[in-house]
Structures are given as structure tokens and as C-alpha cells.
C-alpha positions in Angstrom: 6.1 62.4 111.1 3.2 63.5 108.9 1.0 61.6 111.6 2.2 63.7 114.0 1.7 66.8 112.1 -1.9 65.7 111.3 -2.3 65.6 115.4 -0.8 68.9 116.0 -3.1 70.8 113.7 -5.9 69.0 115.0 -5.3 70.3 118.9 -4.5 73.6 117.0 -7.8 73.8 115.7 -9.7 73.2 119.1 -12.9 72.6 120.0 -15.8 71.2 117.5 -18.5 72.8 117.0 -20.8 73.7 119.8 -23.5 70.9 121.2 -26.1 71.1 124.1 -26.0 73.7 126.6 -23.2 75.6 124.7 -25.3 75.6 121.7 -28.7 77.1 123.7 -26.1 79.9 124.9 -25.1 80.8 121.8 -28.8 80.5 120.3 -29.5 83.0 122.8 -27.7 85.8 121.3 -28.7 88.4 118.6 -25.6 88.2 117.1 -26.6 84.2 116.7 -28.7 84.1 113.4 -29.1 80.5 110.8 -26.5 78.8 112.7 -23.5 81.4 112.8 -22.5 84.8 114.2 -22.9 87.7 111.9 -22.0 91.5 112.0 -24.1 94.0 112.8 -22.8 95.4 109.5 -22.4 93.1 107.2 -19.2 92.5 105.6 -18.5 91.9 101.7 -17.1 88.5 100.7 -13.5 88.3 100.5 -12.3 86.1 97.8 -9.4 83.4 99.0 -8.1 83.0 96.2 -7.4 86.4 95.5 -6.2 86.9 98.9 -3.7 84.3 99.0 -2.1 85.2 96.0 -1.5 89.0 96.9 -0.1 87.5 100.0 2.1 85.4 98.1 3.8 88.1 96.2 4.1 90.7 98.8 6.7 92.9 98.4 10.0 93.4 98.7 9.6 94.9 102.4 6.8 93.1 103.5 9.2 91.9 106.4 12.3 92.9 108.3 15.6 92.0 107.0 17.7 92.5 110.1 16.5 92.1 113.4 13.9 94.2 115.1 15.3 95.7 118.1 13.1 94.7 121.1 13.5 95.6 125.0 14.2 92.5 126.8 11.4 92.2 129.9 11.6 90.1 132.6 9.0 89.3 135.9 11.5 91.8 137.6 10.2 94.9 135.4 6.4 94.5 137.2 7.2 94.3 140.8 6.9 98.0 140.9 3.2 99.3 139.8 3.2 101.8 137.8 2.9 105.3 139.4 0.5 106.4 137.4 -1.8 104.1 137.6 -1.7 102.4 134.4 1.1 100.8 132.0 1.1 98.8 128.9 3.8 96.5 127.2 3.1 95.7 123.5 4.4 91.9 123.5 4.4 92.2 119.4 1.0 91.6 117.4 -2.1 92.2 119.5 -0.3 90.6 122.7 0.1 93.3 125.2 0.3 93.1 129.0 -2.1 96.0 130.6 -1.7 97.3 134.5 -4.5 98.9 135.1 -5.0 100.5 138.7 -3.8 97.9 140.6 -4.7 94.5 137.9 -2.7 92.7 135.4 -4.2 91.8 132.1 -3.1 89.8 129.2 -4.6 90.6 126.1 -4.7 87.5 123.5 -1.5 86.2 124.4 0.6 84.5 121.2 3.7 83.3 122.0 4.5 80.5 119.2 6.9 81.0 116.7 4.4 81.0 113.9 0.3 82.2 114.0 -0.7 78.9 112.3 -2.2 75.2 113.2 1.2 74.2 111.7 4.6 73.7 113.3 6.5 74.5 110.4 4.3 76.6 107.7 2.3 79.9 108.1 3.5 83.4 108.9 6.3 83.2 111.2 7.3 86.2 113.5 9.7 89.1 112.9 10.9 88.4 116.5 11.0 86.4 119.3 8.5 87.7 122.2 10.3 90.4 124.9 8.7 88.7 127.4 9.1 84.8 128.2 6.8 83.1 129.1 7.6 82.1 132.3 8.6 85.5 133.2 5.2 86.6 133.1 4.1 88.8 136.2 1.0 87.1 138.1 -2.2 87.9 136.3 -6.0 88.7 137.4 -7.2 87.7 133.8 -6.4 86.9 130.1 -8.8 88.4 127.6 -9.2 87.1 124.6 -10.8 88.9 121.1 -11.6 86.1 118.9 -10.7 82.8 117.8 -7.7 83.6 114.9 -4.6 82.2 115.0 -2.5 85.1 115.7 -5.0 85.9 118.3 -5.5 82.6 120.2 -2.4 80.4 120.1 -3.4 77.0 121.7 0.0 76.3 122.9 0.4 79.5 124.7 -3.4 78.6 126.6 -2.1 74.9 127.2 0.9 76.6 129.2 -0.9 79.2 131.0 -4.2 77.0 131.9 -3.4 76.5 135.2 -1.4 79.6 136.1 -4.4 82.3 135.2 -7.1 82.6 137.3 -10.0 83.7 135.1 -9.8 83.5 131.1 -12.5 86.1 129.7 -13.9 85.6 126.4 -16.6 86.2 123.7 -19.1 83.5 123.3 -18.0 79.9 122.1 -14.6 80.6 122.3 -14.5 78.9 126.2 -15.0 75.7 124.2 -11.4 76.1 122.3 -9.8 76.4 126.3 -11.5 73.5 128.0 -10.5 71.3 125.0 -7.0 72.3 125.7 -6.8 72.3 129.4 -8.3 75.3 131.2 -11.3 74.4 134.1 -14.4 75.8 132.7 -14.9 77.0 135.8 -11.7 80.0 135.1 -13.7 80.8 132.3 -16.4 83.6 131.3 -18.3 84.2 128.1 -19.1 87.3 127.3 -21.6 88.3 124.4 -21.4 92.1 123.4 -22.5 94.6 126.0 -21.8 91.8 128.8 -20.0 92.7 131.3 -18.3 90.8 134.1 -16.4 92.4 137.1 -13.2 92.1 139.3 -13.9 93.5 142.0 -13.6 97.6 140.8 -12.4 96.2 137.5 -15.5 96.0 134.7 -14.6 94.0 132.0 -17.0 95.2 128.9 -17.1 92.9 125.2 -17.4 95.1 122.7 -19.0 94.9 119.0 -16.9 94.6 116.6 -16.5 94.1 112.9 -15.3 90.9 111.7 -15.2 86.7 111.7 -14.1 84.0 113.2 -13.3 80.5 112.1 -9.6 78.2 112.9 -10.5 75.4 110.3 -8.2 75.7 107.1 -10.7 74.3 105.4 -13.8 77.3 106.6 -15.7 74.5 108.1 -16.0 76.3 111.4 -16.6 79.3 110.1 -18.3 82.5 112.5 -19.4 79.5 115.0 -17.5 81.9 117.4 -17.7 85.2 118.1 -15.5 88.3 118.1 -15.3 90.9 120.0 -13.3 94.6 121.4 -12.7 95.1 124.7 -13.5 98.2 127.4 -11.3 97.8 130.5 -12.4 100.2 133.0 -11.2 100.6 136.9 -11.9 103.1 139.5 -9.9 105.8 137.7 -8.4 104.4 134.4 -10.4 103.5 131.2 -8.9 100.9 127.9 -9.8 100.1 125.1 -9.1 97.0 123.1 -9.9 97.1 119.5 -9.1 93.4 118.6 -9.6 92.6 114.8 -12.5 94.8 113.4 -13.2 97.0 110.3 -14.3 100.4 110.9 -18.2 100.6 112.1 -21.1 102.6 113.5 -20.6 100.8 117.0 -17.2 102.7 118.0 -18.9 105.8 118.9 -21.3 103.8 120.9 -18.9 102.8 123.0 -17.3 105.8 123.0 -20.6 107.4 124.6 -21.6 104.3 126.5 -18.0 103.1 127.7 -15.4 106.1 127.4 -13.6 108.0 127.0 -10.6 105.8 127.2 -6.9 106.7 128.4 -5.7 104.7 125.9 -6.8 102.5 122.7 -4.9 100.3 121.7 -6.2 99.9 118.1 -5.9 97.1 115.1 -3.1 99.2 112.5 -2.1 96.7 110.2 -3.1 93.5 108.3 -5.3 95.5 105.6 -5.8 95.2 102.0 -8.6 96.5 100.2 -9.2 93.2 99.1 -11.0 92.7 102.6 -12.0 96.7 103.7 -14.6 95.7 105.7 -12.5 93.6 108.6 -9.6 95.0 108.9 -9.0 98.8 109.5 -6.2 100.6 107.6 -4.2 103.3 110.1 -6.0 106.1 108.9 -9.8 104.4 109.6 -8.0 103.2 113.0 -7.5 106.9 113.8 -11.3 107.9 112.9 -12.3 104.9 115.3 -9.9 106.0 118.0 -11.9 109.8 117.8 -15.4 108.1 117.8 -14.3 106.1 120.5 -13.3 109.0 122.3 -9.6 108.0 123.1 -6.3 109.7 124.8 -3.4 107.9 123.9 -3.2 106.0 120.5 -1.2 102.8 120.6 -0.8 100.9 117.3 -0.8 96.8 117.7 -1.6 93.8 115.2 1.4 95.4 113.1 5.2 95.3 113.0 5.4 90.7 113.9 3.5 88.5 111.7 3.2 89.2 107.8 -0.5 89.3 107.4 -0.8 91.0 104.4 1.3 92.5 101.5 2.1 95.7 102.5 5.6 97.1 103.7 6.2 95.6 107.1 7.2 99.2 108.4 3.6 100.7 106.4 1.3 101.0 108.9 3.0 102.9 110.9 4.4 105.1 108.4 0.6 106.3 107.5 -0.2 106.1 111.0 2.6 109.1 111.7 0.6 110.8 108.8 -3.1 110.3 109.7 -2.4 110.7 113.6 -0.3 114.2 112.8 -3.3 115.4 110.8 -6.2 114.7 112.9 -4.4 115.8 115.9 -4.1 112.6 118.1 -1.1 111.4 120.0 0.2 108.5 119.7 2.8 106.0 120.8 5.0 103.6 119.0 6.3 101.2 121.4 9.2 98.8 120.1 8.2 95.5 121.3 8.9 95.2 125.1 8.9 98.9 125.6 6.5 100.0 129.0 4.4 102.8 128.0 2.4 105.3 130.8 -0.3 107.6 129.1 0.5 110.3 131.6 4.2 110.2 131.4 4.1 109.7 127.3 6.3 112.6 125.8 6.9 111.9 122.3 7.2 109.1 119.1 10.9 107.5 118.9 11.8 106.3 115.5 13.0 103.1 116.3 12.0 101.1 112.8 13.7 101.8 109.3 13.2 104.0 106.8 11.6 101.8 104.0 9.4 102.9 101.2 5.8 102.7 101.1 2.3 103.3 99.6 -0.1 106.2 100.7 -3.5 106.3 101.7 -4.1 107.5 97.7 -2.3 104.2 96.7 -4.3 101.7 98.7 -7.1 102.9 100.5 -9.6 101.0 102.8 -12.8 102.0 102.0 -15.5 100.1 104.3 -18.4 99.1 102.8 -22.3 100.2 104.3 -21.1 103.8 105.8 -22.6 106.7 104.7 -19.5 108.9 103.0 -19.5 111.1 106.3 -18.1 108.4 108.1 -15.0 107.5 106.2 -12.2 109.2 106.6 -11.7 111.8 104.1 -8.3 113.6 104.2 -5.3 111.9 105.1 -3.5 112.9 102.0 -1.0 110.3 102.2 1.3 113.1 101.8 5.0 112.0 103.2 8.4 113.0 103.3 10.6 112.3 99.9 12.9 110.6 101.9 10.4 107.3 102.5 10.0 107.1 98.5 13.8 105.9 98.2 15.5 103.2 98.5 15.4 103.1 102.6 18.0 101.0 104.7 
């Protein structure tokens, strides 16, 4: 049994690191500097220990108690293209299914029962994916953000190798799908600024703020990089945050690449324990506005517990900081199809817990000058979400 374990965490962990050709690629890139990827901002040190022992205690609503009510979807629900033009279904954590004038796109597709090279330890999810995977519509391409667990789930590639035409991904993360099945010839790397097109469809990687790493024990660490994506067809424009803390390069791509219909934008998983690679709701709403976005769609929250905060916090300050800046937003339950031009208005559909403010925990980001941080955002909130909730 423990053998068997021991196998399972090693195909988890994918690829070694990179040798030959690979290597040169990745040599090649200014992001590529003393034998890693690093930030264009760099990011203060997180200490593990630290981090693992606030995760440890949590709280006491750092996950659901009953069942999160989902929207069962089926390969039925997509036959129809959306009238608009473009559609998105959150899938829970950063999975979400984009139709995008006429494509389909997967975005870091997760579909295991826990984010984690084990079977049977590591965050397990809230609830069970809306979608199964073999209902899954036919699919131009699967984008991927970075190498994480909860983003790149080797079980979910191994099933969809051979279904998925074209896998699209930041650099050195195309050696994690060959080792577990996919033709490296349905695979692109992309380094930031790349581009790569489907016909109309331009596929843009993004910078972003972050790491990488799947070894438990760091030994792989940043030998990948990470990445946001800009989806852009003939009349509709995305954006795809992936994991990132908040940085200069949003309203780059905001000038270069937008504006953008809809963001779908990193909400939860913060702590200021680690401010400078994950956003916290209200930096995710100054990223959306320097991106230049439409439609705000929370993801990365509400599936896996990631961090010690109330399970239903993100969102809560996200109501908050979106209401005050003045940028709409949706929040999808899981399953739930979502058109930007049809969107009328937020449906409370998660309970009333308590949680902590923007003045109680707030992400500050290292290396911005004070204009950029967000500066309001009161964390001011109805009484009714400081009792005892349901």
C-alpha cells in the first residue's frame, strides 16, 4: 500500500527538471535568471512553517458544513452557443469552461477529489465538480496558469490527453504533460507576451506575480513558469488572472491587451503571511480596473481550503470592495452559465457566516509605491455578518 502511494505522488509530481533542448528554451527567457524563473517584482519570502500552522488552525468556518448547492451541467447545456457571443461556467476553484465567439476553452482543469500529489491527504474539495468529466463539450484548447496542484491536476491531463487538441501553456510546464501522456506535438509554450493563434482566436500569456514548484519537498522550485491569460476573438476579450499578487504589469495589459469583457480574477487563498502572491478581493478589484475589465467574476475561492479564512470571506469583501469602486460583478454558484451581456444582478446563494474585514487582515503587497494599493475599502459590512450566521 505505502508502495503504491510512493508511485502515485511520484506521477503526481511530473516531469524532472528540464534537460537539453527544453533547458536552452527556457535559458532563452528574461524571466530565466541563475537557474529559475523569478518575478518581475520580487516577492518576500514566505515562511512554511508559519504558513502551515495558520492553516492548521483555521477557523471555525474555513469550510462549508452542509453542502454547497451547485447546478448540475451536462454536454447537453453547450450544444447551443451562446447568443451573445460569449459564456463562462465556473467549474469550482480556477476551473472554468469559457465560449468565446465560436471556441471552447478550459481553463486549468482540476477535477480530483483533493489539490494534492496524495490520494488521501491535502485539501479536499467542498464539492464534487458540476461538470463530469466525460460530459465535457468538445474543446479547441486547455490553458493552463502554472504548475500548482489545484491548478494542474495530473489525473485530470492523463484523462483528457487524447481528447484535446492543443494544450497551451507557460514555459516548462509542457514537460509535466508529455510525462503523463499528451503528444508534444498538442502542446505550446508560451513565455509572457507570446502569443499563439486559433485561427481569429489569440491566445496571449500574461505576467504575473507568483511561483511555481509540485515537489513537497521545494526541490523544483520556480523551474516553471506562471502565467495570466488574455483570450481575445474577433469581438470578445478575457482575461485570466491565474494565481498572482497584485503588480505594475496589470495595467500593461490592460493598455496592451484590453479592455476585457470579463476577468475572471484570483479572490481567495490570501493571508498576509504571503501578500505578495496572492491577491486579497479588494487588490483583485484594483487589478480588474488597471486591467481595464467589464464583468468581474471571482474564482480560486469557495472549493479548496487554501488558507484560513472563512470559506464564504472572499466574497463577502468582494460584495464590499466591488460596491465601492463601482464594478459589477458576478457570483456564479458552481455550474452556473454566466453571459456578460445578459448579467443582471448578484444572487446570494452562499450563507451568512461571519468574517474579518479588510481592517482585520489586509494584503499589503510589497515593492508598490502607496498610490498603487488600494486604499479605501473600509471593510465596512452589515451587522448581520458579525453573528453567529447559519
Amino acid at each position: 500500500m505505502t508502495k503504491k502511494k510512493g508511485k502515485a505522488s511520484r506521477a503526481a509530481s511530473g516531469a524532472p527538471r528540464a534537460t537539453g533542448e527544453r533547458l536552452e528554451l527556457l535559458k532563452r527567457s528574461p524571466q530565466w535568471r541563475g537557474g529559475t524563473f523569478v518575478n518581475t517584482l520580487p516577492k518576500r519570502p514566505v515562511s512554511v512553517s508559519k504558513a502551515l500552522l495558520k492553516l492548521l488552525r483555521g477557523n471555525g468556518h474555513a469550510q462549508p458544513v452542509g453542502a454547497i448547492p451547485i447546478v448540475e451541467r451536462s454536454a447537453d447545456d453547450y450544444v447551443q452557443a451562446p447568443e451573445s457571443g460569449l459564456r463562462v461556467t465556473w467549474l469550482g476553484h480556477s476551473t472554468s469552461l469559457i465560449e468565446i465567439d465560436g471556441r471552447r476553452l478550459l481553463l486549468d482543469p482540476v477535477w480530483s477529489e483533493r489539490a494534492s500529489p496524495f490520494a488521501r491527504l491535502g485539501p479536499k474539495r467542498f464539492h464534487r465538480p458540476p461538470l463530469a468529466l466525460g460530459q465535457l463539450p468538445a474543446l479547441d484548447a486547455v490553458l493552463i496558469s502554472h504548475d500548482h496542484y489545484d491548478h494542474l491536476d495530473h489525473r485530470t491531463i492523463a484523462q483528457l490527453a487524447t481528447k484535446v487538441p492543443l494544450f497551451v501553456v507557460p514555459l516548462g510546464v509542457g514537460a509535466h504533460l508529455v510525462h503523463w501522456g499528451v503528444a508534444k506535438e498538442r502542446i505550446v509554450e508560451l513565455d509572457w507576451w507570446q502569443e499563439h493563434k486559433l485561427d481569429e482566436l489569440v491566445l496571449t500569456a500574461t505576467p504575473a506575480r507568483h511561483f511555481s514548484g509540485r515537489s513537497v519537498v521545494m526541490a523544483n522550485q520556480d523551474s516553471t513558469l506562471w502565467a495570466g491569460w488574455a483570450i481575445a476573438g474577433h469581438t470578445h476579450r478575457v482575461f485570466f488572472s491565474g494565481d498572482s499578487g497584485l503588480c505594475p504589469e496589470f495595467a500593461e495589459i490592460g493598455e496592451r491587451l484590453g479592455p476585457f469583457d470579463l476577468t475572471l480574477m484570483e479572490t481567495g487563498a490570501y493571508d498576509p503571511l504571503w501578500p505578495d502572491v496572492h491577491m486579497g478581493p479588494e487588490q483583485a478589484i484594483t487589478a480588474h480596473q488597471m486591467l481595464r475589465g467589464g464583468l468581474f467574476v471571482p474564482v480560486h475561492w469557495g472549493t479548496f481550503k487554501l488558507a484560513s479564512h472563512g470559506w464564504t470571506e472572499p466574497v463577502e469583501r468582494l460584495m464590499v470592495a466591488a460596491k465601492e469602486a463601482g464594478v459589477v460583478i458576478a457570483v456564479p454558484r458552481p455550474g452556473a452559465l454566466v453571459e456578460p451581456a445578459n448579467f443582471t444582478e448578484v444572487e446570494r446563494w452562499w450563507p451568512l457566516l461571519p468574517w474579518q474585514g479588510v481592517d482585520e487582515t489586509r494584503i499589503t503587497s510589497t515593492g508598490l509605491d502607496s498610490e498603487e494599493q488600494p486604499t479605501s475599502y473600509t471593510g465596512t459590512r452589515p451587522s448581520a455578518c458579525l453573528g453567529k450566521g447559519s
